[in-house]
N, C-alpha and C positions, 0 to 999 in steps of 0.2 A: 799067157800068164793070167792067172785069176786073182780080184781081185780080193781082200780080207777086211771082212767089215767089223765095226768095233760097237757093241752095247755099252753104251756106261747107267749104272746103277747107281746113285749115288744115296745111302741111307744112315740112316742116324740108328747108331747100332747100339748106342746106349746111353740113359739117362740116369745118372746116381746123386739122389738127393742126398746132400751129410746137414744135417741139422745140427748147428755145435754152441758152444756158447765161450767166450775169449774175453776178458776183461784185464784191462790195462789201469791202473792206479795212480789218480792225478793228485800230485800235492797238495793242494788248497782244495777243501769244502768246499768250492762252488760249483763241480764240476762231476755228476757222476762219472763213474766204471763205464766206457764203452760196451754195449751190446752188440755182438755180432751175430747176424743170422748169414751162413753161407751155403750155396749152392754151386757144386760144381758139374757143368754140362761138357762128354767127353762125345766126341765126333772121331769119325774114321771113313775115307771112302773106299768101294771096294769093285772091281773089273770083273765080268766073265766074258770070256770071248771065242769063237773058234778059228781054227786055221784048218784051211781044206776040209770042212766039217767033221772037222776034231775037236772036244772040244779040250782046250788048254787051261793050265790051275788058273785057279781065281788068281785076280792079284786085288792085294788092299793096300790103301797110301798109308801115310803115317798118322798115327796119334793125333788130332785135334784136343788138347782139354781150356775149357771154358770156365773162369771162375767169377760168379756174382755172390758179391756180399751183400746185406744190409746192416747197418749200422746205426748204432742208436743210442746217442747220449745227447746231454744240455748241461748248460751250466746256468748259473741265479746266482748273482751277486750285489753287494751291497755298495753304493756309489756315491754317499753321501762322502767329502771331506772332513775327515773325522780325524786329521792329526795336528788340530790346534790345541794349545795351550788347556791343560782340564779335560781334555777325550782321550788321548794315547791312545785314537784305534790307528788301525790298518786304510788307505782306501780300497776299494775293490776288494773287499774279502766278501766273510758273510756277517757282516756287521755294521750295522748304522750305529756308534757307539755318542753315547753323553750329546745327541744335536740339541740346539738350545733351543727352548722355547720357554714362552710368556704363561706367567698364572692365565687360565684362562684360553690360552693361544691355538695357534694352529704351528704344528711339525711338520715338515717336509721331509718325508723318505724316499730315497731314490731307488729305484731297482733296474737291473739287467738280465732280463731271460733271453738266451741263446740256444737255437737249436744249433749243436754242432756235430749232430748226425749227418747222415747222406738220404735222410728221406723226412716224408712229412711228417707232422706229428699233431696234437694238441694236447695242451696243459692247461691243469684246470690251478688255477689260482687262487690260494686261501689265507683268507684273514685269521689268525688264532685270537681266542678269544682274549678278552681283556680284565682287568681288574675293576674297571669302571671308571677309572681317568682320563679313555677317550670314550670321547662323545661319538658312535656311530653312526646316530642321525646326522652332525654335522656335516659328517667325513668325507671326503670325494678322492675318486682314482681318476687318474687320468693316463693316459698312453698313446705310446706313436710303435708302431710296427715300421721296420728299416728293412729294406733287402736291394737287390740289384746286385749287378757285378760288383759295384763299387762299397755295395754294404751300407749306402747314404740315400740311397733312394725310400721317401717316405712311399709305403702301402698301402698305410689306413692306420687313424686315428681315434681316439675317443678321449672325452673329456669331462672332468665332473661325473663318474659315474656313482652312483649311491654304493657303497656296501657296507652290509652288517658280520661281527664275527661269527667267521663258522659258514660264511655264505663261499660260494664259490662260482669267481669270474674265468669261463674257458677261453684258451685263446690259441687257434689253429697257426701253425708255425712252420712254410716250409724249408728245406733245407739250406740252412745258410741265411735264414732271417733273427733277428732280435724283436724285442717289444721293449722298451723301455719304460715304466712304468714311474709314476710320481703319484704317494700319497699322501695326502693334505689332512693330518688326522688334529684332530679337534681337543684341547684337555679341560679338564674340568677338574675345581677342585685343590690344584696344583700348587704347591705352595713353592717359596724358593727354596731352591737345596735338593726338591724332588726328586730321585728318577727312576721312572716308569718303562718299562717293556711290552713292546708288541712286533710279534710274531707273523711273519709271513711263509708259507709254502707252497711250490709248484710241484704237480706231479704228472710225470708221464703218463697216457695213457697207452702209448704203443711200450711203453718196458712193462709198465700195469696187468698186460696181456700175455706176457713172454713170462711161463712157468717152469720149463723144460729146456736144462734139466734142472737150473735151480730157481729160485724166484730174483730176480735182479733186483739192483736200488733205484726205487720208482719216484723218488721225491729228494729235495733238496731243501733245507730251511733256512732262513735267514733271520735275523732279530735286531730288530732297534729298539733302542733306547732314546727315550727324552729324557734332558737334565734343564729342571727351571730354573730358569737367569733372570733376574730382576733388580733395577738401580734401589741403591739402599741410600735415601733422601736423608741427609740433615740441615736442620735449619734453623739456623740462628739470628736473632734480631736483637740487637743492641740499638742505644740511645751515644750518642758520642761526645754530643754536645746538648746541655741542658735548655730549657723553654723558659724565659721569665715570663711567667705569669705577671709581673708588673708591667712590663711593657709589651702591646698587641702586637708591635713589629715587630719584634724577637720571632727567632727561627731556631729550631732545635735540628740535628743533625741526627739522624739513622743511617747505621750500616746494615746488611742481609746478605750473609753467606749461605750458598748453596752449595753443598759439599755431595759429590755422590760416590760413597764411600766405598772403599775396596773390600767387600765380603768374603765366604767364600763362593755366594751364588751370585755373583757381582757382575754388571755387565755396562756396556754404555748407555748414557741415558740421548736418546733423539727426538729433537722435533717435541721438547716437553716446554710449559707454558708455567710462568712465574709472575703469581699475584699478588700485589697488596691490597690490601682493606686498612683505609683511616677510620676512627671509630669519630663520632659525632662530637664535632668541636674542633678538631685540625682539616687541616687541607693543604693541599700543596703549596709550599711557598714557589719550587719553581717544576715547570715541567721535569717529565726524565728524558733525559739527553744518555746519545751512547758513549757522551765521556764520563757520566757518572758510572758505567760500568766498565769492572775490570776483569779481564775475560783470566781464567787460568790456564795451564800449557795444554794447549791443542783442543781447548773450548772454541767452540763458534757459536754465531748465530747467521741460521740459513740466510739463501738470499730474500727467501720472502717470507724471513721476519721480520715482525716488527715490535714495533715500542709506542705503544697507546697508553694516554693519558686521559681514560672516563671521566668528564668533568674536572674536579680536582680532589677526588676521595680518593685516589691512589692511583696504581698503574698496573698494565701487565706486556711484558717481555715476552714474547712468542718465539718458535723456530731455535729453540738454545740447547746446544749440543755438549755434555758433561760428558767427556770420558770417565774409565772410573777410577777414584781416584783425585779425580781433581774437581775444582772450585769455580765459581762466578761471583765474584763481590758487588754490590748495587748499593749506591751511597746519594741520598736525598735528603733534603731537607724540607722542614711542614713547620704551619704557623699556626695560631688560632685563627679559626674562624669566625667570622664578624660578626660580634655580639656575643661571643660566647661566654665570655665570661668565666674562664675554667679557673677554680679554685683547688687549691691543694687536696682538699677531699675528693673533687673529681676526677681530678689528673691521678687519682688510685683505681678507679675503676674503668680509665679509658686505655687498650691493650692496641698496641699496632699489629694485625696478624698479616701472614703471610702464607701463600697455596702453591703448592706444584702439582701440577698436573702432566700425567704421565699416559699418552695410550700408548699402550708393552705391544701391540700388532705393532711393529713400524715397516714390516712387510704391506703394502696396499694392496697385492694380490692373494692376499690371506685373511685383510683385518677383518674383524666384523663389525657389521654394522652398529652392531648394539655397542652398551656401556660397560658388558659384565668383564673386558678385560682394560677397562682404566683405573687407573690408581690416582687417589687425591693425597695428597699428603700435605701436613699443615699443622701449625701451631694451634690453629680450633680445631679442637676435637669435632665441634660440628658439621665441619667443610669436610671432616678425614671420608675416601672413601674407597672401602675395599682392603683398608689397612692392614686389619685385623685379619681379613681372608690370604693376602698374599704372604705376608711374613711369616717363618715358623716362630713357635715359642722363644725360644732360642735368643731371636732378635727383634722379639715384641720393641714396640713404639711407643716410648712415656717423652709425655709433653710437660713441660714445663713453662708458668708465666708469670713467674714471680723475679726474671730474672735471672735466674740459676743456671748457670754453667750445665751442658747436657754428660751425664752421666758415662756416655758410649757413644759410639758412633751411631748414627739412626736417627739417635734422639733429637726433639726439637724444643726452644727455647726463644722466650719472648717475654716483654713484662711489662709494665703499667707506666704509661708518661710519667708519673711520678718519679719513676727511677732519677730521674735527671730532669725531672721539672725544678726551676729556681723562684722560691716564693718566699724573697727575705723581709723582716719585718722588725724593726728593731724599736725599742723606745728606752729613752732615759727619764730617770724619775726620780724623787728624792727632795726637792727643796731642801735646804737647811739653811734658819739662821741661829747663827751661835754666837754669846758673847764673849769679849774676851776681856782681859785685865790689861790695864796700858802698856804693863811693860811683862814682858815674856822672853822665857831662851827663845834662841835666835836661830837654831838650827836642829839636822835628826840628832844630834847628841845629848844638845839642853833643852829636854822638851817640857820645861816647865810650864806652866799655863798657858801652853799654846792651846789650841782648840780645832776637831775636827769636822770635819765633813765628811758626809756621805751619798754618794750618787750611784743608783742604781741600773743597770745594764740587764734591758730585759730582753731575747732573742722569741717574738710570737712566729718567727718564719718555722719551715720546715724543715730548715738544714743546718749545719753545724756554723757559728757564726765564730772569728777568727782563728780557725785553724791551719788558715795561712798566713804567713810574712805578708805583711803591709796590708790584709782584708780586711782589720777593726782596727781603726786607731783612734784616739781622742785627744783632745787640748785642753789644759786647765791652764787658763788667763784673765789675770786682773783687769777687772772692768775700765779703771783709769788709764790702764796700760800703761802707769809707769815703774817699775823696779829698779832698786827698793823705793820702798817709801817706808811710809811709817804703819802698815800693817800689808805684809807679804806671806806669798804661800810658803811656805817651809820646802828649800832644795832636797829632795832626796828622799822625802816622806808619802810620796803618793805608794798606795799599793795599790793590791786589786786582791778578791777572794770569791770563789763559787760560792750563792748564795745570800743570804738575807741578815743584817742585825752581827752577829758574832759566830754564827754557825760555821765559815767559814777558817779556812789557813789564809791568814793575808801575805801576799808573795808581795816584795818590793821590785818595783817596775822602775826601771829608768827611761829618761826620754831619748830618744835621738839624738845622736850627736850634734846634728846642725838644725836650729831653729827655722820654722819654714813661718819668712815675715815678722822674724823677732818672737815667734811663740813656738816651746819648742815640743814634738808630737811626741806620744805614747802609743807603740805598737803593741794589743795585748798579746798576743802569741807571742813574745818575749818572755811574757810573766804566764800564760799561760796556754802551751802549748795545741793543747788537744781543743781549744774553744771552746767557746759558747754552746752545749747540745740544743737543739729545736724544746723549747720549753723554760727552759731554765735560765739565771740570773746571774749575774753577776757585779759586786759591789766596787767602787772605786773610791779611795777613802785618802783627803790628804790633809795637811794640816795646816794652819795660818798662829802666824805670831806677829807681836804688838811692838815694837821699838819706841817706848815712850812716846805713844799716841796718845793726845789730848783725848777726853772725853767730850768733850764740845769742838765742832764746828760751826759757828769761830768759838774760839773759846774764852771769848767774853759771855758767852750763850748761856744759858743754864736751862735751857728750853729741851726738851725730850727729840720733838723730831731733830734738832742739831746736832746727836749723839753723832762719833766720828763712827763712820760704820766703811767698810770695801765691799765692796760686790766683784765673786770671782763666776766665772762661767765656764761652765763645762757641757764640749762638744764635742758629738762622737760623729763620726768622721770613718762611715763605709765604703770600701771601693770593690773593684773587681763587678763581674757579670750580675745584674742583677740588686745593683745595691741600691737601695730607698733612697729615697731624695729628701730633704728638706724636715731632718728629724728635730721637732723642737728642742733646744738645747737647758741646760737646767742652770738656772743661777740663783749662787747662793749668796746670804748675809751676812758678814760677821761686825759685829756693833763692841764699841769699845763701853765698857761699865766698869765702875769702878767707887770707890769712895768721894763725896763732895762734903767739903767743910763750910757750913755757912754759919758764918758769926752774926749774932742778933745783941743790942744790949738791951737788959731788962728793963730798965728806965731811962727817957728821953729826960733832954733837959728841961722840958716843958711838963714833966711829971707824966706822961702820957704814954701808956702802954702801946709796941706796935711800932713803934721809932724806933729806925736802925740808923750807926750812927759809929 
């Protein structure tokens, strides 16, 4: 038997390129159209052989076909969280929407470029140009390239890169890598309420090159937006409790609210610093302590704040955190300074101001160094700084220091020691002596030949003198101190009137019901409500009558100074904060005159003129 040997041929009997193009459509903008570029490689093998050198049909195996594709998409998305309160965006779209930043500040944009083709690629990276609200010299990119099985593996990094708009950073990506990208962009200019857009795009370069048979979508853009946030300061200083200028131990009471008020570009204020300024003449009565402040809901102060007291011209509060919306109250007390000597005309031009200080970076890996994003704000317009730049019109800052309640929210308000400085000063004046006739009605009904008096109430202070219950009261009391006798004041007849002479309405005053010491007081705010104004006078007028009072004491007399005369005195008698001490009191005369009968006879028995007899 022979035996049959076998050739095998094995060849590649044909190669059929199809060049096609297939695109699939993803939901979200972040993602182009898949590119497909495929090739299908077809195999077959095939036998020739003989038997007995014959030779027999070919034979050929089956069909092999081979299919490689390449594929070719990415997607770029926007990764900033943008669905708080005021943004309403998406995360992960293509939209960095309303991120907040500072007048001034730096914005952080996040981005994701993923190759999710099956082959390499590079994308060149583009800043779109800007309006001029960011700063491009400041600006930095920075990125981490991720890959591995696991998709966490870093590959290389960069950081702080410079770019300008329009410039374009490439970045080689292979299959199943991302770049993660973060820019730090810079604004200027920005006021609150702002917001500004900037544009980012990546483009393929391998879809770039694929024409055939149509031109594919080479690029993907994305857009953020910054929206400027800034605390809207108000700040008010009140006086609580008044300063007596008569006494140097006296302590006056300030209150200072910090309100950082809810706008619409309103944000938390952190990490901001709260100062006073005494102006020349007060000084701290006591240090500040952190019970004198009262924090509002979900105020703090950091852990390394503090509460510094510079000599004793004032203070400043560090590390205090105002959400917004809410408040910090600071309540201290100041004296005069030794020797100072402050008079009512100077306590008008001594102001207590107050400063917040705000740096808006409260990021530390963004701040800048510089000053150009702090905010001063303050009842001295001197201190203010950047005021004017950061607010819009809108909610311009008017300061007020006279006092005045602030008009809107923003506004700040302060006013002059005098507000509530107490500088009382009171004199009585008036002497009078009056004579009277021995015998007089006797009471207010039978006022015949009684006789008045007039004592003057002069207010030289600053402020309203009895326009409180029991502030100004006076006593009119017989020098002898005894009642009755034989010339008494008249019950029921004192009045009082603004004013000098007759000028006045005389109002009838009654005393007190119970005599304090058997003398019984007159409270003016009885008879006249609204007081004594800073300047002006007022009259106290009563009357005295004669119950058959000899004209001589004694009155065998007939001597001049032995006239029967009373002496009543009248004192006034201030209380409450601030009231004078040891105001001379006025006492009046009233001398009894009347007719004297002296019998003479013409001639002595002696013939002698000048004998009485």
């Amino acid at each position: 038997m022979r035996s049959n040997t076998f050739n095998h041929s094995l060849l590649a009997v044909g190669i059929a390129a199809v060049l096609g193009m297939s695109t699939t459509a993803n939901a979200a903008e972040t993602t182009t159209p898949t590119t497909t570029t495929g090739i299908d490689i077809t195999n077959q093998a095939s036998a020739s052989y003989k038997v007995s050198e014959q030779d027999q049909p070919v034979v050929k195996s089956n069909i092999v076909k081979i299919s490689v594709s390449e594929q070719i998409s990415f997607s770029l998305t926007a990764n900033n969280d943008d669905t708080g309160p005021g943004q309403e965006g998406t995360k992960d779209d293509d939209k960095n929407q309303k991120v907040e930043v500072a007048p001034n500040g730096f914005v952080t944009f996040k981005h994701t470029l993923t190759n999710t083709g099956n082959s390499d690629d590079i994308y060149d990276i583009t800043i779109g140009t800007t309006d001029g609200i960011y700063d491009q010299a400041a600006s930095k990119i920075s990125f981490i390239v991720y890959g591995g099985t696991d998709g966490k593996t870093e590959i290389r990094r960069g950081d702080d890169l410079a770019y300008t708009a329009g410039g374009v950073l490439p970045s080689v990506l292979k299959k199943g890598e991302r770049v993660e990208f973060t820019i730090k962009a810079k604004t200027n200019g920005n006021k609150g309420g702002d917001e500004k857009s900037l544009e980012i795009t990546a483009t393929s370069r391998a879809l770039a090159a694929k024409t055939n048979p149509v031109a594919p979508i080479t690029s993907l853009k994305n857009t953020n937006s910054s929206f400027t946030r800034l605390p809207t300061f108000g700040i008010v200083k009140t006086i609580t409790n008044g300063l007596d200028l008569n006494n140097t131990a006296d302590t006056a009471e300030y209150t200072v609210v910090v309100t950082n008020h809810d706008t619409p570009f309103a944000t938390d204020a952190l990490g901001i610093t709260i100062e006073d300024f005494l102006p020349t003449g007060i000084v701290m009565a006591e240090t500040l302590k952190a019970t004198n402040i009262t924090l509002g809901s979900n105020v703090t102060i950091n852990g390394n704040g503090t509460i510094n007291n510079p000599a004793n011209t004032g203070f400043n509060v560090t590390g205090v955190n105002i959400p917004k919306g809410q408040k910090i109250t600071i309540v201290f007390t100041v004296k005069q300074a030794e020797g100072a000597g402050i008079t009512p005309e100077m306590a008008e031009t001594l102001i207590n101001h107050v400063a917040v200080t705000d740096n808006l970076d409260n990021d530390a890996s963004t701040a800048d160094n510089g000053t150009d994003n702090i905010l001063v704000d303050s009842t001295d317009i001197g201190k203010e700084l950047k005021v004017g730049d950061f607010y819009p019109a809108t909610h311009a800052d008017v300061n007020t220091i006279d006092g005045t309640a602030p008009a809107k929210n923003g506004d700040d308000s302060t006013g002059p020691l005098s507000l509530a400085t107490i500088k009382r000063a009171l004199t009585l004046t008036g002497v009078t002596v009056r004579e009277i006739a021995p015998k007089t009605g006797l009471d207010e009904t039978a006022t015949a030949g009684q006789v008045t008096h007039e004592t003057v109430i002069t207010n030289n202070g600053k402020d309203v003198e009895g326009s409180k219950a029991d502030e100004l009261t006076f006593t009119i009391n017989d020098f002898d101190g005894e009642t009755p006798d034989l010339i008494n004041i008249v019950p029921k007849s004192v009045t009082v009137a603004y004013g000098t002479g007759t000028t006045g309405t005389q109002v009838k005053i009654n005393p007190k019901p119970n005599p304090v010491n058997g003398v019984y007081v007159y409270d003016l705010h009885d008879a006249l409500p609204d007081g004594i104004p800073a300047g002006e006078k007022v009259t106290i007028r009563y009357n005295m009558s004669a119950n058959n009072a000899p004209m001589f004491t004694p009155i065998s007399s007939t001597n001049d100074v032995d006239a029967t005369k009373e002496k009543t005195i009248v004192t006034l008698i201030p209380k409450s904060e601030g009231a004078p001490k040891a105001i001379p009191p006025v006492e009046d005369i009233t001398t009894v005159r009347g007719l004297a009968l002296v019998k003479k006879q013409a001639m002595a028995v002696d013939c002698e003129s000048g004998t009485t007899g």
